[in-house]
PDB file of N, H, CA, C and O in Angstrom:
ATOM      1  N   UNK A   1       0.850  -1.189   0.000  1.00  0.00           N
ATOM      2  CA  UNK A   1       0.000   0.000   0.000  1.00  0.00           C
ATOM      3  C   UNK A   1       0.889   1.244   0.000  1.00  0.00           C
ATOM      4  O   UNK A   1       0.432   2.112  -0.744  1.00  0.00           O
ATOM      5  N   UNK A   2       2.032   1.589   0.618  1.00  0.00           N
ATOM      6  H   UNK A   2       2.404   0.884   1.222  1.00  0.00           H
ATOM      7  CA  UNK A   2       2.653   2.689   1.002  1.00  0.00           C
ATOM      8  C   UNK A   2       3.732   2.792  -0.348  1.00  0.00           C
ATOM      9  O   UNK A   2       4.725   2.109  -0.595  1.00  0.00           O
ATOM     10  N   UNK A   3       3.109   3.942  -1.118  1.00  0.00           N
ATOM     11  H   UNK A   3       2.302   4.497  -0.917  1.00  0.00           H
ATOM     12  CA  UNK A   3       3.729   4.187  -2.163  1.00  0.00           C
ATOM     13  C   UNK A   3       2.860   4.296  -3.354  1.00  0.00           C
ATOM     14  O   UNK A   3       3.337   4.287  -4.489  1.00  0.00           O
ATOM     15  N   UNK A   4       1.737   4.387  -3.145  1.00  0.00           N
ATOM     16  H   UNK A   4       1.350   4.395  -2.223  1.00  0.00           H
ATOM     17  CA  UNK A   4       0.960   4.106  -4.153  1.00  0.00           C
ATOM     18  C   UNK A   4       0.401   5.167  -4.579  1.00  0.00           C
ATOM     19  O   UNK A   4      -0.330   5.173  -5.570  1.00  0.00           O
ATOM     20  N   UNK A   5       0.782   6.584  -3.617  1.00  0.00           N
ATOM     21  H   UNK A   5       1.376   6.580  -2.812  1.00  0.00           H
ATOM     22  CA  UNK A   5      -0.018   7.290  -3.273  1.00  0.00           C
ATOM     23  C   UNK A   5      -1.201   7.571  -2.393  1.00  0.00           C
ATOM     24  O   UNK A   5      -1.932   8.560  -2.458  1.00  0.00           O
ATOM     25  N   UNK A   6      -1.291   6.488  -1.502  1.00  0.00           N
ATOM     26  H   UNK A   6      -0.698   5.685  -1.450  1.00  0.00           H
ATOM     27  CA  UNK A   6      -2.443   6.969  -0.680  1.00  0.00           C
ATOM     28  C   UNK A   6      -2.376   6.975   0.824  1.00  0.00           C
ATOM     29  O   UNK A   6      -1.706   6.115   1.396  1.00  0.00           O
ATOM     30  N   UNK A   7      -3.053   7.923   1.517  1.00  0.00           N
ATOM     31  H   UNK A   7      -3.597   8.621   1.052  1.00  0.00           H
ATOM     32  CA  UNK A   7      -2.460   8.605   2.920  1.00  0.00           C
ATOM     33  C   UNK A   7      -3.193   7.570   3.752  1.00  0.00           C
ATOM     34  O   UNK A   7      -4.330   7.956   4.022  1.00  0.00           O
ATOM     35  N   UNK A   8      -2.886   6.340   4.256  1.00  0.00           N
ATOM     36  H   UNK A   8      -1.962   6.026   4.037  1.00  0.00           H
ATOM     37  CA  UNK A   8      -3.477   5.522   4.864  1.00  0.00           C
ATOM     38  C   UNK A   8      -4.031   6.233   6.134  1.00  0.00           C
ATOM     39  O   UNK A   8      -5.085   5.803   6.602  1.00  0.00           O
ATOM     40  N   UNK A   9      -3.463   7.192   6.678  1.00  0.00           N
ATOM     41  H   UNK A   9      -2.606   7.542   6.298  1.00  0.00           H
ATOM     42  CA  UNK A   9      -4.232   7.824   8.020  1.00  0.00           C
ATOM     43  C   UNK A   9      -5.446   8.404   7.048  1.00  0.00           C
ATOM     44  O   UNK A   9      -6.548   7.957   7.364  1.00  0.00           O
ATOM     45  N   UNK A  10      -5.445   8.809   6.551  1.00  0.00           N
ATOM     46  H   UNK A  10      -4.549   9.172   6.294  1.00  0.00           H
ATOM     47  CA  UNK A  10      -6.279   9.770   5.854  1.00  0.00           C
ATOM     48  C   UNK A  10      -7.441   9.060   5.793  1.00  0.00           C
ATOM     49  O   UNK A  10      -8.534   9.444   6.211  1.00  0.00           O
ATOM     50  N   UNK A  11      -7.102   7.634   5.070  1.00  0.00           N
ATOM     51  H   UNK A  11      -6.215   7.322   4.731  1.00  0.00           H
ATOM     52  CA  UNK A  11      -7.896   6.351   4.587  1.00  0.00           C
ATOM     53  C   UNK A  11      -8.797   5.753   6.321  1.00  0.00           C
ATOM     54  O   UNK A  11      -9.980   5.512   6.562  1.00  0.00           O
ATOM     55  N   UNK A  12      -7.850   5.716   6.981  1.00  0.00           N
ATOM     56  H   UNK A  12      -6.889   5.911   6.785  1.00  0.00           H
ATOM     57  CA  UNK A  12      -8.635   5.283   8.321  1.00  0.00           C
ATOM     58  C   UNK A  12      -9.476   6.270   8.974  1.00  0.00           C
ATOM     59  O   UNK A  12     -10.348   5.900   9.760  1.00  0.00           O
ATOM     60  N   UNK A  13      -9.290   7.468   8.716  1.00  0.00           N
ATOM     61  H   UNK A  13      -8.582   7.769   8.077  1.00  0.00           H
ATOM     62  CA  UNK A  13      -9.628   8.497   9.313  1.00  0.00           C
ATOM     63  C   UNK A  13     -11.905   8.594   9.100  1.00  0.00           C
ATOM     64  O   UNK A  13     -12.937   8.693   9.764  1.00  0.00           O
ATOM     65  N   UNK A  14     -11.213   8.422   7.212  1.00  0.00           N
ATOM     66  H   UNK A  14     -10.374   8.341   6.672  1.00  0.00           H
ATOM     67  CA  UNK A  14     -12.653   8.559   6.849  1.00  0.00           C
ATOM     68  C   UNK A  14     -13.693   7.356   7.165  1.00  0.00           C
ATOM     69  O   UNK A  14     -14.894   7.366   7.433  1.00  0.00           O
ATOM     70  N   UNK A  15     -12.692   6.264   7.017  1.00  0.00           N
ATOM     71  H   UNK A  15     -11.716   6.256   6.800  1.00  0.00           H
ATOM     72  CA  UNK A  15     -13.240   4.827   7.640  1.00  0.00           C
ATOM     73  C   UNK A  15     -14.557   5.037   8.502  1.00  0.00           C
ATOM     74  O   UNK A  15     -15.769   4.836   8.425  1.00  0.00           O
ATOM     75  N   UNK A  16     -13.276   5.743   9.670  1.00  0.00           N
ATOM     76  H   UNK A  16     -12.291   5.906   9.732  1.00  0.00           H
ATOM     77  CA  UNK A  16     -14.297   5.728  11.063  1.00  0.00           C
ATOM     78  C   UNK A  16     -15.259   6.692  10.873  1.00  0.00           C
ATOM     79  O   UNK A  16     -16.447   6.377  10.943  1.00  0.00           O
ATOM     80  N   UNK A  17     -14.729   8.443  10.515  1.00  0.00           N
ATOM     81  H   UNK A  17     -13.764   8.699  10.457  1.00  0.00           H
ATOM     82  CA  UNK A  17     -15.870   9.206  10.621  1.00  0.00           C
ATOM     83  C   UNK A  17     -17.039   8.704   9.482  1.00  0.00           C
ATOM     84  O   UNK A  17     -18.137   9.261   9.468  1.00  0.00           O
ATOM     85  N   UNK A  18     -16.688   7.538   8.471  1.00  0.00           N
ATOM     86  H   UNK A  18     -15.796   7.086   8.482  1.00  0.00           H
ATOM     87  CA  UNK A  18     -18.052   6.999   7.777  1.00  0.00           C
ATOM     88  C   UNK A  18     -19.034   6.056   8.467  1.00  0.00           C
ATOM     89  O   UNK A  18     -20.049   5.612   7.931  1.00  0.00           O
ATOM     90  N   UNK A  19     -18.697   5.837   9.506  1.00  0.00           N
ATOM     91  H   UNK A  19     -17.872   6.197   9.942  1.00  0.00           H
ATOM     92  CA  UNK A  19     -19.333   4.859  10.586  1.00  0.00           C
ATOM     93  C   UNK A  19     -19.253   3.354   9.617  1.00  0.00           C
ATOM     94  O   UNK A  19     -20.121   2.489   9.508  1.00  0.00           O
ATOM     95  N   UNK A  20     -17.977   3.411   9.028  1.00  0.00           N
ATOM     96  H   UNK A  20     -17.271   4.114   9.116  1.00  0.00           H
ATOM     97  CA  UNK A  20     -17.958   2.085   8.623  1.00  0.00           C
ATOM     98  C   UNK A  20     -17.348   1.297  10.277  1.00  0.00           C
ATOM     99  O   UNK A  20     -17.822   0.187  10.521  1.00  0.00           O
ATOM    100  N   UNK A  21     -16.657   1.712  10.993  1.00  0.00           N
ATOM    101  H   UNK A  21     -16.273   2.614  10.795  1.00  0.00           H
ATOM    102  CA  UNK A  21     -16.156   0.681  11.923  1.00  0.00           C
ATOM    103  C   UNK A  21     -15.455  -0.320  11.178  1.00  0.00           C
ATOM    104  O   UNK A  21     -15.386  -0.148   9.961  1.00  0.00           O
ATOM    105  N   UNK A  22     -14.987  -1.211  11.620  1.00  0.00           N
ATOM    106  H   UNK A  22     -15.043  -1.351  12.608  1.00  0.00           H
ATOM    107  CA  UNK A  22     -14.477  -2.152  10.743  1.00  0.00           C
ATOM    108  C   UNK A  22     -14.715  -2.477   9.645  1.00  0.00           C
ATOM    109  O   UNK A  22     -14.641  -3.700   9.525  1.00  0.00           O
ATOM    110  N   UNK A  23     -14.968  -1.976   8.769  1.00  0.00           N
ATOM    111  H   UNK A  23     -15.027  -0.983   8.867  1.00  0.00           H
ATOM    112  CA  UNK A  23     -14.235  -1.845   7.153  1.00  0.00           C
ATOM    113  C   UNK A  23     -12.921  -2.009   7.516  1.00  0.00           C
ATOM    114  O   UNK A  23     -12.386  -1.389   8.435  1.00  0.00           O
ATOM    115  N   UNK A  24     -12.217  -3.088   6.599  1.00  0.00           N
ATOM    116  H   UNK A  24     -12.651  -3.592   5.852  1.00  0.00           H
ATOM    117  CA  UNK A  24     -10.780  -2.953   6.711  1.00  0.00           C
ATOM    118  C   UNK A  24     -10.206  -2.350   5.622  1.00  0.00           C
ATOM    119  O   UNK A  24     -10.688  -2.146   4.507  1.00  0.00           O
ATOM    120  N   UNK A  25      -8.959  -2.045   6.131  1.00  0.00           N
ATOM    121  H   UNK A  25      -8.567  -2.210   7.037  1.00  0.00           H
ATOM    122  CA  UNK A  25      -8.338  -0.730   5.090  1.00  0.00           C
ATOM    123  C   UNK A  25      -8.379  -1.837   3.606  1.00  0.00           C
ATOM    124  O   UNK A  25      -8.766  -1.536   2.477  1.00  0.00           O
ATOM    125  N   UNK A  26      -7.981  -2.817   3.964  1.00  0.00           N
ATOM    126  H   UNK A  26      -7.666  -3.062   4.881  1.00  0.00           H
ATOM    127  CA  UNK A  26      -8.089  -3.679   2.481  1.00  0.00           C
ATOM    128  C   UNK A  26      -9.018  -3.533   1.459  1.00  0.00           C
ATOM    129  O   UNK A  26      -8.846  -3.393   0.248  1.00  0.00           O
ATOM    130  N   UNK A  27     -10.147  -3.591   2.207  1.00  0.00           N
ATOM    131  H   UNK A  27     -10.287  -3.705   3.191  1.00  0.00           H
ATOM    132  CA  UNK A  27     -11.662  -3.186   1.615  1.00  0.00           C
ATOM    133  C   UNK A  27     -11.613  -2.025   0.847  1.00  0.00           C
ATOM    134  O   UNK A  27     -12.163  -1.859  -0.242  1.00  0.00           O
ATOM    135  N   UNK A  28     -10.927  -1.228   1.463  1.00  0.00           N
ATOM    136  H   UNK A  28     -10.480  -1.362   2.347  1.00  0.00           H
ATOM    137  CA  UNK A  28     -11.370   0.123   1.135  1.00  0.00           C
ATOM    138  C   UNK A  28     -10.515   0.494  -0.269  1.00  0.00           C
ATOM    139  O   UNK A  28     -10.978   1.105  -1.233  1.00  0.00           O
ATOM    140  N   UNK A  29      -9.098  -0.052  -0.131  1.00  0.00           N
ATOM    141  H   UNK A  29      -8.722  -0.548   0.652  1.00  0.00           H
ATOM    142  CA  UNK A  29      -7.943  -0.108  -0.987  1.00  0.00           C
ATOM    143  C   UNK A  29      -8.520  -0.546  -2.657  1.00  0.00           C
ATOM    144  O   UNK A  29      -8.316  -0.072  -3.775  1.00  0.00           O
ATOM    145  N   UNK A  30      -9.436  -1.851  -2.046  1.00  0.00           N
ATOM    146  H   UNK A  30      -9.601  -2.236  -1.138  1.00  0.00           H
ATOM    147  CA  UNK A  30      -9.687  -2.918  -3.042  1.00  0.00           C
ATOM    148  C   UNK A  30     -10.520  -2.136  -3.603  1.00  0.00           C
ATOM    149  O   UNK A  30      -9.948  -1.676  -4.591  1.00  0.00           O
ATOM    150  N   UNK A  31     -11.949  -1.572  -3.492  1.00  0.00           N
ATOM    151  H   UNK A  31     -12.413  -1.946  -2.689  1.00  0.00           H
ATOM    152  CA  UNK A  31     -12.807  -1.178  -3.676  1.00  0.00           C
ATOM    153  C   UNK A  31     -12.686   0.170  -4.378  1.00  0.00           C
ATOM    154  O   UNK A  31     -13.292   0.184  -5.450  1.00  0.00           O
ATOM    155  N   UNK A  32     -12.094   1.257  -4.076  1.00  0.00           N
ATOM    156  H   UNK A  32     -11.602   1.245  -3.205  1.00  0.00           H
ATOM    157  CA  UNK A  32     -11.541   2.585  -4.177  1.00  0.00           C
ATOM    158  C   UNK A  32     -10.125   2.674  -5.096  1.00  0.00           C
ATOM    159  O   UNK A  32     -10.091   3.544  -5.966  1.00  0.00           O
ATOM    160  N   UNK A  33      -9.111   1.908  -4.941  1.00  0.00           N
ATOM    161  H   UNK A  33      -9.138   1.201  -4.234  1.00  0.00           H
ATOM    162  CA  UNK A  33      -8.078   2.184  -5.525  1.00  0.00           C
ATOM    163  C   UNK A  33      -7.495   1.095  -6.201  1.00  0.00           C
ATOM    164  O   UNK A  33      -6.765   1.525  -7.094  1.00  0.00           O
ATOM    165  N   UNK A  34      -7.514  -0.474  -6.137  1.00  0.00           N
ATOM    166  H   UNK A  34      -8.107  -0.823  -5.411  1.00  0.00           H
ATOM    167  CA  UNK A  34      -7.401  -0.890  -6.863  1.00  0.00           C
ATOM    168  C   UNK A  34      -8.390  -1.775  -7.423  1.00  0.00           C
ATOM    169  O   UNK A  34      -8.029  -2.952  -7.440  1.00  0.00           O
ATOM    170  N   UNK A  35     -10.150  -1.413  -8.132  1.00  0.00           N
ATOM    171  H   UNK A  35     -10.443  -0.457  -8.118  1.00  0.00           H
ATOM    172  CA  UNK A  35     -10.651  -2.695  -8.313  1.00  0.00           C
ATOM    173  C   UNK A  35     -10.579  -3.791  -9.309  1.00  0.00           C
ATOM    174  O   UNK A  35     -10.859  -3.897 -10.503  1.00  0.00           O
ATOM    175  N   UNK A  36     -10.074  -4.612  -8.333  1.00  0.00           N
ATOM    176  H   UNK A  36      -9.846  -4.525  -7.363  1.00  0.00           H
ATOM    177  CA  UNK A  36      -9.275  -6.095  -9.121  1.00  0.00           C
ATOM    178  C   UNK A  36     -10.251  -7.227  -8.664  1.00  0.00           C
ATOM    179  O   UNK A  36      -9.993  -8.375  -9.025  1.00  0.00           O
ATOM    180  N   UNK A  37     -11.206  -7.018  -7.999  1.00  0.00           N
ATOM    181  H   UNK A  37     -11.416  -6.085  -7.706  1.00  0.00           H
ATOM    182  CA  UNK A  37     -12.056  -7.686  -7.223  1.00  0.00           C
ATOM    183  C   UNK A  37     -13.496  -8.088  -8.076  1.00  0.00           C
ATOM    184  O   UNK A  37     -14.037  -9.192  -8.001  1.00  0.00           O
ATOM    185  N   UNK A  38     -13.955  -7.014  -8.849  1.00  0.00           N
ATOM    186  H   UNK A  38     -13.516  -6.117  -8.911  1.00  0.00           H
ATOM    187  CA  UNK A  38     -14.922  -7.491  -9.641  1.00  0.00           C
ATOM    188  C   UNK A  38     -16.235  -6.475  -9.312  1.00  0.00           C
ATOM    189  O   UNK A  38     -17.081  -6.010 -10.076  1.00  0.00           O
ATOM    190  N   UNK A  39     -16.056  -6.332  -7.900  1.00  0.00           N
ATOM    191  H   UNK A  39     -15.370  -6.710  -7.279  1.00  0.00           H
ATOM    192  CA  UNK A  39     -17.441  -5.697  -7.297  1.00  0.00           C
ATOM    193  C   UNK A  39     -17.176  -4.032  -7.672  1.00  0.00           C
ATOM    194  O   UNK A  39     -18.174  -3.317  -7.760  1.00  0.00           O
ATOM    195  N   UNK A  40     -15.690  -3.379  -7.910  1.00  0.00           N
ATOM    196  H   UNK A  40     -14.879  -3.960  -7.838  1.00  0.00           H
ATOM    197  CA  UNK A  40     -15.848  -1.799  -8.997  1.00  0.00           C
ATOM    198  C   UNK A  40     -16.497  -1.853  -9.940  1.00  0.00           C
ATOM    199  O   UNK A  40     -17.141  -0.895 -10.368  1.00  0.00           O
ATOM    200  N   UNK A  41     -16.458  -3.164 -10.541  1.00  0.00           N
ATOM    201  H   UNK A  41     -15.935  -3.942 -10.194  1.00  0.00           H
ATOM    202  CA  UNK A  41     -17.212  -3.096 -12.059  1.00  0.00           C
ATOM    203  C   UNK A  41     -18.697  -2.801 -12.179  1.00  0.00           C
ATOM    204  O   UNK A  41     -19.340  -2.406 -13.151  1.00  0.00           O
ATOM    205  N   UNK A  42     -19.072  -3.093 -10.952  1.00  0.00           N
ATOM    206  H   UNK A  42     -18.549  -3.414 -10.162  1.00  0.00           H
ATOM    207  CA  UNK A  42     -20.404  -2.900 -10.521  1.00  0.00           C
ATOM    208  C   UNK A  42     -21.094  -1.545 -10.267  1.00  0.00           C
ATOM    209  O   UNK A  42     -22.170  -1.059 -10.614  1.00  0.00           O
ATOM    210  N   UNK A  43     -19.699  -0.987  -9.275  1.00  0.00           N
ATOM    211  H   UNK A  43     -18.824  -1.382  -8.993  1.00  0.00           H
ATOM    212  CA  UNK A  43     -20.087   0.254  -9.106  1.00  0.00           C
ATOM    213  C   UNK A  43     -19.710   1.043 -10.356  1.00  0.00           C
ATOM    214  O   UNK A  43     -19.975   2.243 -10.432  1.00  0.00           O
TER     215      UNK A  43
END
């Protein structure tokens, strides 16, 4: 993750104030910055 460009505090920060709670940063990575997962295609 570190190098990719993205401010992982930044990333946890919004986590919580989104009332995701445990969302893991992975999730968020996967979903937002790299989707390789299938479920971006969706969005």
């Amino acid at each position: 993750i570190e190098g990719e460009g993205i401010d992982v505090k930044e990333v946890e920060r919004a986590i919580e104030n989104g009332g995701g709670g445990r969302h893991s940063l992975d999730e968020v990575v996967v979903g937002e910055y790299i989707p390789a997962r299938g479920e971006a295609d969706g969005a």
